[in-house]
KOLVEXRO-982124 format. One line per 5 residues: their letters; for each residue x, y, z of N, C-alpha, C. Coordinates in nm, 2 decimals. Last residue first. Layout:
BEGIN
A) X/Y/Z/X/Y/Z/X/Y/Z ~ ...
end
This chain:
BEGIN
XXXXX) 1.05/-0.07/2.04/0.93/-0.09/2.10/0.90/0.08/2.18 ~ 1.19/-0.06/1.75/1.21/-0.04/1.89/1.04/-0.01/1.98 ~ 1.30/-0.14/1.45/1.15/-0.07/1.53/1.15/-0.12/1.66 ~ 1.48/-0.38/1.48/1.48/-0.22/1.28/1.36/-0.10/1.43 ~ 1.70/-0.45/1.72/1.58/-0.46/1.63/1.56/-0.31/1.52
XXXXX) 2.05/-0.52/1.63/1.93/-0.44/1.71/1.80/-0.40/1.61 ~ 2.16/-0.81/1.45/2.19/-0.68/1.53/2.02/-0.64/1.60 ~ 1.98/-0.91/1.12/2.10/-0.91/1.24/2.06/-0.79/1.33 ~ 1.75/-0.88/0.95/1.81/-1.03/1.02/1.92/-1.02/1.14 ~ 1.66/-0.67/0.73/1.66/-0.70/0.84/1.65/-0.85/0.88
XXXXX) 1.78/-0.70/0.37/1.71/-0.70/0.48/1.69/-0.76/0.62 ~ 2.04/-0.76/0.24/1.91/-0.89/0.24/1.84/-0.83/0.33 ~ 2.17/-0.56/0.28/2.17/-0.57/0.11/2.12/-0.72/0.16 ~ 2.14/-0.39/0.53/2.12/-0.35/0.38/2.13/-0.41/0.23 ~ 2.21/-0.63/0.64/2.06/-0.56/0.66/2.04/-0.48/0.55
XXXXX) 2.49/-0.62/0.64/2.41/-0.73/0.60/2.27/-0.71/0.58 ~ 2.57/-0.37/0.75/2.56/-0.41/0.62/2.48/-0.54/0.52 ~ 2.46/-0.37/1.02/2.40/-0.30/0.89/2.43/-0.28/0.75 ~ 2.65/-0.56/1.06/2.54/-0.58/1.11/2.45/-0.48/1.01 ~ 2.89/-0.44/1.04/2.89/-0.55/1.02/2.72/-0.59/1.00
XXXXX) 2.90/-0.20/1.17/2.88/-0.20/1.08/2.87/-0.33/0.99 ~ 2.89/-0.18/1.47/2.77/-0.21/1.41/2.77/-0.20/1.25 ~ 3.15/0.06/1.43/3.06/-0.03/1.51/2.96/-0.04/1.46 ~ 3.17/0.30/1.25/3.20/0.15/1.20/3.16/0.05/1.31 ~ 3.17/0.51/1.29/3.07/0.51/1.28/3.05/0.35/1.26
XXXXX) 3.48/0.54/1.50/3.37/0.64/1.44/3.19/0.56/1.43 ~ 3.70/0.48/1.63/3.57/0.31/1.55/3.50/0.47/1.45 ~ 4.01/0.56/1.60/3.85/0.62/1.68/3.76/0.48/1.58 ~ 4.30/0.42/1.63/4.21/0.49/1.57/4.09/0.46/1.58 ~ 4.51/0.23/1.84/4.42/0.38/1.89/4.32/0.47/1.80
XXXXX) 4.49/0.05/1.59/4.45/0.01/1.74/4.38/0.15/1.79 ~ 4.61/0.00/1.39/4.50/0.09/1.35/4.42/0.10/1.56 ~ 4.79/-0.19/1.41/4.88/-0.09/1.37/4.76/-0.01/1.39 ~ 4.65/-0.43/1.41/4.72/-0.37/1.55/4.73/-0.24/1.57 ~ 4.35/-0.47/1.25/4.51/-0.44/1.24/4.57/-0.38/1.37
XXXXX) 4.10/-0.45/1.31/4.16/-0.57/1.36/4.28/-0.54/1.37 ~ 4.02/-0.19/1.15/4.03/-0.20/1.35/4.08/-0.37/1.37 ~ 3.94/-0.28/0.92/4.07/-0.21/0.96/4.12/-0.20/1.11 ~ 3.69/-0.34/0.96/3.84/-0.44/0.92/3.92/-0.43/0.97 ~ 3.60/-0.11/1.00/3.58/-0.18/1.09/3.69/-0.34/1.06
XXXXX) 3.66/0.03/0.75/3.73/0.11/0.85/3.70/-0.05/1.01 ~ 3.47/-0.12/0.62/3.59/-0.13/0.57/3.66/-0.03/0.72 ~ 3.21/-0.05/0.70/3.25/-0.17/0.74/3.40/-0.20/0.69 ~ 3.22/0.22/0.62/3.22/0.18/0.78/3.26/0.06/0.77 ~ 3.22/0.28/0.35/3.37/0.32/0.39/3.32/0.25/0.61
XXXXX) 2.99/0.12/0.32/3.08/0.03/0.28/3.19/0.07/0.30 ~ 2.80/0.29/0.40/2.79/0.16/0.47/2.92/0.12/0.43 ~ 2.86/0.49/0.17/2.88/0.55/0.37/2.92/0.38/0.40 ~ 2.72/0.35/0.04/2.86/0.42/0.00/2.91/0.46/0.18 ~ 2.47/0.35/0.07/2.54/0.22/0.05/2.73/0.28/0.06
XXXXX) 2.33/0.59/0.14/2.39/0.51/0.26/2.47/0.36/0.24 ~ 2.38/0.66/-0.15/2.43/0.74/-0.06/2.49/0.65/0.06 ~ 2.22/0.49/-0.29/2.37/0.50/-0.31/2.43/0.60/-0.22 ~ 1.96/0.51/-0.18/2.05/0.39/-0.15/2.19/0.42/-0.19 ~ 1.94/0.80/-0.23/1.93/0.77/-0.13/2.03/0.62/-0.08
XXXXX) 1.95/0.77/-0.51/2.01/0.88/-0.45/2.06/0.82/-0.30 ~ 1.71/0.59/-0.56/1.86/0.54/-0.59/1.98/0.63/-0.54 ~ 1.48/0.76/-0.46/1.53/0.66/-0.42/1.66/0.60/-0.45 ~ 1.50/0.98/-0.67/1.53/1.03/-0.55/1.58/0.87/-0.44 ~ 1.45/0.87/-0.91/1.59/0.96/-0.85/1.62/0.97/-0.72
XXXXX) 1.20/0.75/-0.86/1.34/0.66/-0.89/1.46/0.72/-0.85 ~ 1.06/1.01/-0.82/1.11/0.91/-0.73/1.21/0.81/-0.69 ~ 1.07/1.13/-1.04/1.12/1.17/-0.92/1.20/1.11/-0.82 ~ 0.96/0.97/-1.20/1.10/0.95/-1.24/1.16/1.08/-1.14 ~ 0.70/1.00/-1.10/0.80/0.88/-1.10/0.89/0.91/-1.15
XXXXX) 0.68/1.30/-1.11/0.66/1.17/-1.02/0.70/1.06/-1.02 ~ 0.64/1.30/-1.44/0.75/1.36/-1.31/0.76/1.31/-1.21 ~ 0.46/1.02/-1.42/0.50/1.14/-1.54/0.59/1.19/-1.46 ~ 0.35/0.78/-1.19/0.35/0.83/-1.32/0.40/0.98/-1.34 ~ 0.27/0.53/-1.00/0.30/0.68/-1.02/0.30/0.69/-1.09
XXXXX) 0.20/0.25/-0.95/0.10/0.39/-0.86/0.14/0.51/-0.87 ~ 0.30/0.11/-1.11/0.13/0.10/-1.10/0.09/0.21/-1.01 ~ 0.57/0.16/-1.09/0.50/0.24/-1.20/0.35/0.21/-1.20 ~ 0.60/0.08/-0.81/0.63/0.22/-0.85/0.57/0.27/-0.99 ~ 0.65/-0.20/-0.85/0.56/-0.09/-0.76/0.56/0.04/-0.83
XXXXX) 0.91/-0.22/-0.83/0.84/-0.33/-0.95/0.68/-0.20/-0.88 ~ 1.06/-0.01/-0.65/1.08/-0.06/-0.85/0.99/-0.11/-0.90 ~ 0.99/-0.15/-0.41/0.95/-0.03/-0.48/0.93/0.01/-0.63 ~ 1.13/-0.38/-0.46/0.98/-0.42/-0.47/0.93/-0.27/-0.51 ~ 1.41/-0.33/-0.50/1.35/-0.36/-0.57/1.20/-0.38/-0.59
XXXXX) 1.44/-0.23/-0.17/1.43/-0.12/-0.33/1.37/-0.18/-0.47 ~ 1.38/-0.46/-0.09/1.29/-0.33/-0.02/1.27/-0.24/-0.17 ~ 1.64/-0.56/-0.13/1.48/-0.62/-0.17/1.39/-0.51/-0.14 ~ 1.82/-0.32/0.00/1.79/-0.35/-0.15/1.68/-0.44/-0.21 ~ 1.66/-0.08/0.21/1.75/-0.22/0.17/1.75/-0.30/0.01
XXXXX) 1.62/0.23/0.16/1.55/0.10/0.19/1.69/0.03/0.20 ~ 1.70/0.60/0.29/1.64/0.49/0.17/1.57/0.37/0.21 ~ 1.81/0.70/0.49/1.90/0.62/0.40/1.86/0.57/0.31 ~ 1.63/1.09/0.39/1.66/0.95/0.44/1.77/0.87/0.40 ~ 1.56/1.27/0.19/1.68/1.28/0.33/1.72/1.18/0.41
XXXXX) 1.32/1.20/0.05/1.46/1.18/0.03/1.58/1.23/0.07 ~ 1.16/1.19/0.33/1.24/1.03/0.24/1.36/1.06/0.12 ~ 1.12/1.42/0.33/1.17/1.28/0.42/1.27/1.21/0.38 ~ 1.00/1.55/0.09/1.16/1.57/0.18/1.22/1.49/0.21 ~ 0.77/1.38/0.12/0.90/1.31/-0.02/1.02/1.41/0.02
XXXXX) 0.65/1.44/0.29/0.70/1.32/0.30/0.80/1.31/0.22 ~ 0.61/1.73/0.24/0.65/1.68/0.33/0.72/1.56/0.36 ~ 0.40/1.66/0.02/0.53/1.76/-0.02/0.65/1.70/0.09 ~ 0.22/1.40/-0.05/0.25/1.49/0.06/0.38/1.54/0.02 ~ 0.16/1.29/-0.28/0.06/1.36/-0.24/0.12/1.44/-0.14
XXXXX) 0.35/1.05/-0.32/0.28/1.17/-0.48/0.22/1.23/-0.38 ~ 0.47/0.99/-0.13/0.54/1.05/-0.17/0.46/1.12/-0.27 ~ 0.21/0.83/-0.02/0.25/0.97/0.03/0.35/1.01/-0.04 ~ 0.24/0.60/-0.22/0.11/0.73/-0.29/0.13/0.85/-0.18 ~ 0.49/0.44/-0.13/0.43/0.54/-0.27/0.32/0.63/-0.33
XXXXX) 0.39/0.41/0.13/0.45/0.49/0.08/0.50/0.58/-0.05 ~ 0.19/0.25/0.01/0.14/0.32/0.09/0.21/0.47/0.13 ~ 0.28/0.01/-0.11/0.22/0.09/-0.18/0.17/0.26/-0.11 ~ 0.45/-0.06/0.12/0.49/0.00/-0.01/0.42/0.11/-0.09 ~ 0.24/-0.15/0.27/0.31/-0.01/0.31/0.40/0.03/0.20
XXXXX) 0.15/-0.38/0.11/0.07/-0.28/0.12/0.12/-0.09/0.20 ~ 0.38/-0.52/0.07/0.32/-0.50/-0.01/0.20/-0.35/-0.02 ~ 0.36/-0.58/0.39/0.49/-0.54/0.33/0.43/-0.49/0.21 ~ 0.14/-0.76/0.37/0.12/-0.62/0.46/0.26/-0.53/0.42 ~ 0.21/-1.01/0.24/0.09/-0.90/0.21/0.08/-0.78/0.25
XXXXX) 0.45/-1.05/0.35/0.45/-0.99/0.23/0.34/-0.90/0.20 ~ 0.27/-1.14/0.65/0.42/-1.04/0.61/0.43/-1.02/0.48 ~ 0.13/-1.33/0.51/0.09/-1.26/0.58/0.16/-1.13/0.60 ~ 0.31/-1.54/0.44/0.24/-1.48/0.32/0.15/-1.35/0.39 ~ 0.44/-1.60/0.67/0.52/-1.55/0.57/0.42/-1.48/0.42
XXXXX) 0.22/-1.74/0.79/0.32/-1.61/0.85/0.42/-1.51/0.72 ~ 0.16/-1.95/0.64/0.09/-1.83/0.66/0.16/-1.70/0.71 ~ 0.39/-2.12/0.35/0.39/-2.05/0.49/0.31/-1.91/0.54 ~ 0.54/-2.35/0.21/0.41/-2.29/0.24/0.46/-2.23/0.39 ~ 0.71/-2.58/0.19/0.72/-2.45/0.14/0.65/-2.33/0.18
XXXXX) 0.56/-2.84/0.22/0.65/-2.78/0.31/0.72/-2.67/0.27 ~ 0.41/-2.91/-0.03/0.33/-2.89/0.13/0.45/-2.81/0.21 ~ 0.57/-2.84/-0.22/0.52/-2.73/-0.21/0.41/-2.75/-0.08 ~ 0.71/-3.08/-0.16/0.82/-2.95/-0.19/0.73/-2.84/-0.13 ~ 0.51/-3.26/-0.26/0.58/-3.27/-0.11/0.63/-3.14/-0.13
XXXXX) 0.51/-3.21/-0.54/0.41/-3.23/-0.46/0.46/-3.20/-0.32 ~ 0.77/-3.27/-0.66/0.77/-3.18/-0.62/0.60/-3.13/-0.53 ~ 0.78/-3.57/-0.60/0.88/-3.48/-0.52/0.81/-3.34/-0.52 ~ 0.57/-3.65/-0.79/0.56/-3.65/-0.61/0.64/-3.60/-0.55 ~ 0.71/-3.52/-1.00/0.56/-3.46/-0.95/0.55/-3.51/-0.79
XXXXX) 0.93/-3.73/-1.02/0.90/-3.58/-0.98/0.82/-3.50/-0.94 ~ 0.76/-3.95/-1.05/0.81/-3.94/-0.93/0.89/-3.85/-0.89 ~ 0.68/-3.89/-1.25/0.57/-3.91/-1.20/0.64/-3.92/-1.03 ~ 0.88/-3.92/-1.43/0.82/-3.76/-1.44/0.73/-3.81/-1.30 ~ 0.96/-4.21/-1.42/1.05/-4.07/-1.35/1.02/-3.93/-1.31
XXXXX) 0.82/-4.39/-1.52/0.77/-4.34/-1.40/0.85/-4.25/-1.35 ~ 1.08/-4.52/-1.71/0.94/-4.55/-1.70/0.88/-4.51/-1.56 ~ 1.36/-4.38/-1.88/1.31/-4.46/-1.75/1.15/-4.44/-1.77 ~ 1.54/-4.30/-2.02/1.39/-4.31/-2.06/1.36/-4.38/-1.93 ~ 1.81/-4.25/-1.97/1.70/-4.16/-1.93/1.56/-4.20/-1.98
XXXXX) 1.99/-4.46/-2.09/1.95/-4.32/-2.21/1.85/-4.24/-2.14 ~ 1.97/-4.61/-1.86/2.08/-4.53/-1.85/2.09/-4.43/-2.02 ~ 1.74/-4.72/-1.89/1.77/-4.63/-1.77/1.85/-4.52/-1.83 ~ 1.76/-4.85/-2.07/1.69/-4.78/-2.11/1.71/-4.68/-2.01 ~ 1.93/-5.04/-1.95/1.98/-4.98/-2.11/1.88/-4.88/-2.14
XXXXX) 1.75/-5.16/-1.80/1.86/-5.16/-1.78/1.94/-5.04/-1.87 ~ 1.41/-5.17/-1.84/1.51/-5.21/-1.86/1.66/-5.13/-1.84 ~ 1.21/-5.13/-1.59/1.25/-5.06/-1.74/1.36/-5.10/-1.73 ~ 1.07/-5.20/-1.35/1.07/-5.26/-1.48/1.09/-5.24/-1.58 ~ 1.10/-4.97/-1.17/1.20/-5.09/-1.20/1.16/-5.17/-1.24
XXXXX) 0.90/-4.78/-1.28/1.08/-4.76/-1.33/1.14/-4.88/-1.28 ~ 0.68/-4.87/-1.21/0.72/-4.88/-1.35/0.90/-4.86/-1.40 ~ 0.75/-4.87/-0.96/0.70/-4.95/-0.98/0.72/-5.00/-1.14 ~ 0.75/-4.57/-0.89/0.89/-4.66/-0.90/0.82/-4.83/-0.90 ~ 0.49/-4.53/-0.97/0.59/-4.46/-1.05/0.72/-4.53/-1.05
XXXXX) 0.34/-4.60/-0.71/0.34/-4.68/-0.85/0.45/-4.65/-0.95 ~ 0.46/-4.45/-0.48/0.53/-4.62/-0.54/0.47/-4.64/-0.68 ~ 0.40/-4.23/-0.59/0.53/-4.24/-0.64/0.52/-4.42/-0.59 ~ 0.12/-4.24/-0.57/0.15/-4.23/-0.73/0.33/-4.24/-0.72 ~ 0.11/-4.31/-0.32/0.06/-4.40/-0.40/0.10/-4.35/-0.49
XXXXX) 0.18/-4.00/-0.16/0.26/-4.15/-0.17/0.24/-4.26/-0.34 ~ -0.03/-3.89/-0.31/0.08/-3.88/-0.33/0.22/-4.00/-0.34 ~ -0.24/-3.99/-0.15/-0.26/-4.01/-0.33/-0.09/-3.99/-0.37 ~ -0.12/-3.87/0.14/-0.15/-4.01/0.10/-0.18/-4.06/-0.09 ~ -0.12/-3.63/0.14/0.03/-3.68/0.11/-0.03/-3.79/0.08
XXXXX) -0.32/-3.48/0.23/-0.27/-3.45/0.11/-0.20/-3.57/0.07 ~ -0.39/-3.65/0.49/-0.42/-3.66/0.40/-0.41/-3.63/0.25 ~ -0.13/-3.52/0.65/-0.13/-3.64/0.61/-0.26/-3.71/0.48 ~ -0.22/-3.25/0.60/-0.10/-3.30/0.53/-0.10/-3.46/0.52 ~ -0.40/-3.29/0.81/-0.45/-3.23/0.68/-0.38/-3.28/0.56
XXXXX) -0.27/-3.31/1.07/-0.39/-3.41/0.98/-0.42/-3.41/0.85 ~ -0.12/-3.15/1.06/-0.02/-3.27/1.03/-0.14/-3.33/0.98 ~ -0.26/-2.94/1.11/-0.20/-2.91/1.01/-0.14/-3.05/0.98 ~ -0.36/-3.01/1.40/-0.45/-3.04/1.28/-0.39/-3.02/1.13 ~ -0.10/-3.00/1.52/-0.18/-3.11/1.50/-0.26/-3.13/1.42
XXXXX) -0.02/-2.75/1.49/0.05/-2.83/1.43/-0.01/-2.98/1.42 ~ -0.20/-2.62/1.67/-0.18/-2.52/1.48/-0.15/-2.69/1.49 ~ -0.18/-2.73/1.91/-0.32/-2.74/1.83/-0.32/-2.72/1.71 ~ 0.09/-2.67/1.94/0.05/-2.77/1.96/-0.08/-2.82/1.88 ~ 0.04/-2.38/2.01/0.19/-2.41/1.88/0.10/-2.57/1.87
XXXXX) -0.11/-2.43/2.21/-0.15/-2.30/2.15/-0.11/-2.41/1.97 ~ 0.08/-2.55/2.39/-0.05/-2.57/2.41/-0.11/-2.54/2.28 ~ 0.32/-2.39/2.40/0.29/-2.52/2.38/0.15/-2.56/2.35 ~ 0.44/-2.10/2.42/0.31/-2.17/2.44/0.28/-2.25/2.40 ~ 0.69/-2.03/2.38/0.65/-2.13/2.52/0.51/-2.15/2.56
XXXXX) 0.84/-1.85/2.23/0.70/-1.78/2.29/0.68/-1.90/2.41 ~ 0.96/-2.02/2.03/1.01/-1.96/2.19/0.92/-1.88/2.23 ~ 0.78/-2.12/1.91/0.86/-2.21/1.99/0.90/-2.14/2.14 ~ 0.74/-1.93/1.67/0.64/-1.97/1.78/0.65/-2.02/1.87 ~ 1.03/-1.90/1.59/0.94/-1.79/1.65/0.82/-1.84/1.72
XXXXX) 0.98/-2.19/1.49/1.11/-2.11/1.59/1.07/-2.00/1.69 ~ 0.81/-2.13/1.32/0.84/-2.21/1.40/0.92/-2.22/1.48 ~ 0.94/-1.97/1.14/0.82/-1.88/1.20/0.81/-2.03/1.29 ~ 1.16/-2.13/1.02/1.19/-1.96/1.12/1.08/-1.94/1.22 ~ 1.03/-2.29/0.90/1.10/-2.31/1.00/1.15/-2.21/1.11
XXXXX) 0.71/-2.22/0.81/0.81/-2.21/0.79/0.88/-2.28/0.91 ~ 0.35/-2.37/0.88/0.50/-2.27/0.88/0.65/-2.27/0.86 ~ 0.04/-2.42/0.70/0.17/-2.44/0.79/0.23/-2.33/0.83 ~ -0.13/-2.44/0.51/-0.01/-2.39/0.51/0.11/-2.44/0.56 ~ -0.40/-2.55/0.58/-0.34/-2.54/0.45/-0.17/-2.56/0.43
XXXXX) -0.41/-2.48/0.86/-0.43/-2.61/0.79/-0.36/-2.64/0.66 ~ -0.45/-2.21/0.85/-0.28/-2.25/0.89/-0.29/-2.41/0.86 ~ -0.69/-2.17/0.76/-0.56/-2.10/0.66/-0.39/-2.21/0.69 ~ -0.81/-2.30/0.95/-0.85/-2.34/0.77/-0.70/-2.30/0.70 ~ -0.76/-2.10/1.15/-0.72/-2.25/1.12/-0.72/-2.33/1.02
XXXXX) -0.88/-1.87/1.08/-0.74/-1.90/1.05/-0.70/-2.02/1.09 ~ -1.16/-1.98/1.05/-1.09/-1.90/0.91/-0.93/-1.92/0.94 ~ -1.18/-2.02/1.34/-1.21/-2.14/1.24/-1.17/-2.07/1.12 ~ -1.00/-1.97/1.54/-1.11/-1.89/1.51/-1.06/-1.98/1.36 ~ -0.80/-2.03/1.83/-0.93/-2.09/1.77/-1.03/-2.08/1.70
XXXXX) -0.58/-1.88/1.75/-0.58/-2.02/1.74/-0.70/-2.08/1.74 ~ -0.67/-1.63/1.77/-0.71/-1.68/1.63/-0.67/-1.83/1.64 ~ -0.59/-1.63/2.07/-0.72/-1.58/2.05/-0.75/-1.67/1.90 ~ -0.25/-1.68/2.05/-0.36/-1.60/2.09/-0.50/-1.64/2.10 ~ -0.04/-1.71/1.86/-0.04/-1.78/1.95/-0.17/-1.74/2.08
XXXXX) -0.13/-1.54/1.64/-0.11/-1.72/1.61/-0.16/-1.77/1.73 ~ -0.01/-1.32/1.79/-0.16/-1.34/1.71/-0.19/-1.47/1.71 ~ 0.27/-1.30/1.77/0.13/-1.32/1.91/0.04/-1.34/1.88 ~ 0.32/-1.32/1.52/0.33/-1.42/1.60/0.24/-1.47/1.72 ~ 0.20/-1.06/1.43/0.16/-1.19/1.36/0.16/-1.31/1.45
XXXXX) 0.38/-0.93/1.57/0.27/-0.87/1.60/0.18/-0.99/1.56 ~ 0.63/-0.97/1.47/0.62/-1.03/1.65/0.45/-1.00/1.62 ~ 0.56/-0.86/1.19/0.63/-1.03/1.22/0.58/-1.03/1.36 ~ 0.54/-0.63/1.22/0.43/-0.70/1.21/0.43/-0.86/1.20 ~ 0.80/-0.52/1.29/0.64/-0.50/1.33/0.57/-0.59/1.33
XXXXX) 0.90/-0.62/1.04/0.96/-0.67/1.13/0.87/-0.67/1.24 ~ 0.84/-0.44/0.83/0.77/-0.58/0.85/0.82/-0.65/0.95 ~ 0.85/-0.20/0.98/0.72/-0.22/0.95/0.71/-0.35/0.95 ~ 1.12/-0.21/0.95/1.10/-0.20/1.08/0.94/-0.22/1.06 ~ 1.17/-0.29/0.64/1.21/-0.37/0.73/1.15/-0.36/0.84
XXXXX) 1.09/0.04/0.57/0.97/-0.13/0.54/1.06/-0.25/0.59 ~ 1.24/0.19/0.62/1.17/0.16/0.72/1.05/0.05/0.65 ~ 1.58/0.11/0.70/1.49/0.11/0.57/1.34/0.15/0.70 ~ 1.77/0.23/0.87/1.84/0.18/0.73/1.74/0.17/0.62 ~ 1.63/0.52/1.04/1.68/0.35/1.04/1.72/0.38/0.84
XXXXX) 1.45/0.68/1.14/1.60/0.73/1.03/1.70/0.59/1.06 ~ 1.23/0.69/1.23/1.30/0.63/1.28/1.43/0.64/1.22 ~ 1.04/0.80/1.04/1.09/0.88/1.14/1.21/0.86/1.23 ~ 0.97/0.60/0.87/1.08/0.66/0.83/1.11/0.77/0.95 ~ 0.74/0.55/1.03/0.89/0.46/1.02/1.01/0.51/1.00
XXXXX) 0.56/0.69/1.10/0.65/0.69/1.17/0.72/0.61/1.14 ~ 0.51/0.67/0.79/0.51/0.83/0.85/0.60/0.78/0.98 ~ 0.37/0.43/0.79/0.51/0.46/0.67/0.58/0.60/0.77 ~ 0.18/0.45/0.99/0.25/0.35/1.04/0.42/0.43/0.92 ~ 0.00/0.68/0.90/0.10/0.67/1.00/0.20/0.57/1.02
XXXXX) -0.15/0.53/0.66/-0.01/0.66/0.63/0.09/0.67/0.77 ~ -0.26/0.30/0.49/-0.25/0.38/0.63/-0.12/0.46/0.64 ~ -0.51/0.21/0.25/-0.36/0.37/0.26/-0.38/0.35/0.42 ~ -0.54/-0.07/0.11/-0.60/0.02/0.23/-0.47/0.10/0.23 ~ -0.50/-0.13/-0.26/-0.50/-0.15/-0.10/-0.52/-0.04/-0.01
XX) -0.65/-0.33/-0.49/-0.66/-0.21/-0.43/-0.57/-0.25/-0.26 ~ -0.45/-0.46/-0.79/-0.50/-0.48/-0.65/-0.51/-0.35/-0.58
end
């Protein structure tokens, strides 16, 4: 897959000497997505086709919710329930038929598992599974996550500058680290990549190691006996530990407005 290089957006993330900066990038582009939804593309016939399809998650539902534009959240979810209710209808019909066959299979055949209509009333389970799985917001966010990846992998091979950065930095979060990983050998190669890796795993093992003497000193602060000893760095450590090993979800936003 080719993707578009925008360099500033990677360039000021990591400027931000946050925990990762492809969290504060896709975090970016989460509110940035949202307003969008709730905007202008609610009536532009390509992304209605798309959110027809899809839908949204429950999160990104929530997120659209509290925005308070009803009107907007209201039109995505009406034509999306049309659409669905048409998917669903063949659906329906093949699992009553399915339980149709299974309660005419005998008794003794049940219970060896041969039942008659079981695979078919899997397929309708998992039919339904993948209408409410789906999610544009969320395929929208990977895609662009995907693309600053890549984006910061081709400034590390090119700019001397950047790969200081970064490897002075905390690094990523650990999904963050792994997508680099799976990344990393389509867009680097020979010293370069096995620069990289070093320099990346340097980085996570650095601020994972720091992260884990702060949240342990932040324990420690419940103990009576530890009362007058200084927090140091361990506030907030609760909060960027979780962030570092599932990505941004708690505490103060990754990208500050």
């Amino acid at each position: 897959m080719r993707y578009h290089i925008d360099t500033i957006p990677v360039w000021d993330a990591v400027k931000l000497e946050g925990e990762c900066p492809l969290c504060a990038l896709r975090r970016r582009n989460e509110l940035i997505d949202v307003d969008r939804f709730l905007g202008g593309s609610v009536m532009e016939p390509d992304t209605r086709i798309q959110v027809n399809a899809k839908g949204f998650c429950p999160r990104h539902h929530q997120m659209l919710y509290a925005q308070k534009n009803r009107l907007s959240h209201a039109l995505m979810v009406h034509t999306h329930l049309k659409e669905t209710l048409e998917k669903l209808k063949p659906v329906m019909e093949n699992a009553k038929a399915a339980a149709q066959k299974s309660a005419g299979t005998p008794v003794i055949k049940r219970m060896m598992g041969k039942t008659a209509g079981k695979e078919d009333l899997g397929k309708a389970a998992q039919d339904i599974k993948a209408m409410t799985s789906s999610c544009i917001l969320c395929d929208s966010i990977e895609e662009n996550t995907r693309r600053y990846a890549y984006t910061l992998l081709h400034l590390y091979k090119t700019d001397a500058s950047f790969r200081k950065a970064f490897a002075a930095s905390k690094g990523v979060c650990l999904p963050d680290m792994a997508l680099l990983l799976e990344m990393a050998e389509e867009a680097l190669s020979g010293q370069v990549l096995l620069d990289f890796i070093q320099d990346l795993c340097a980085a996570v093992e650095k601020s994972l190691t720091k992260t884990e003497g702060d949240i342990e000193g932040f324990t420690l602060k419940f103990d009576y006996r530890n009362g007058d000893k200084p927090w140091g760095d361990s506030k907030g450590s609760l909060e960027r530990t979780v962030n570092k090993l599932r990505s941004w979800c708690l505490g103060e936003e990754p990208n500050p407005k």
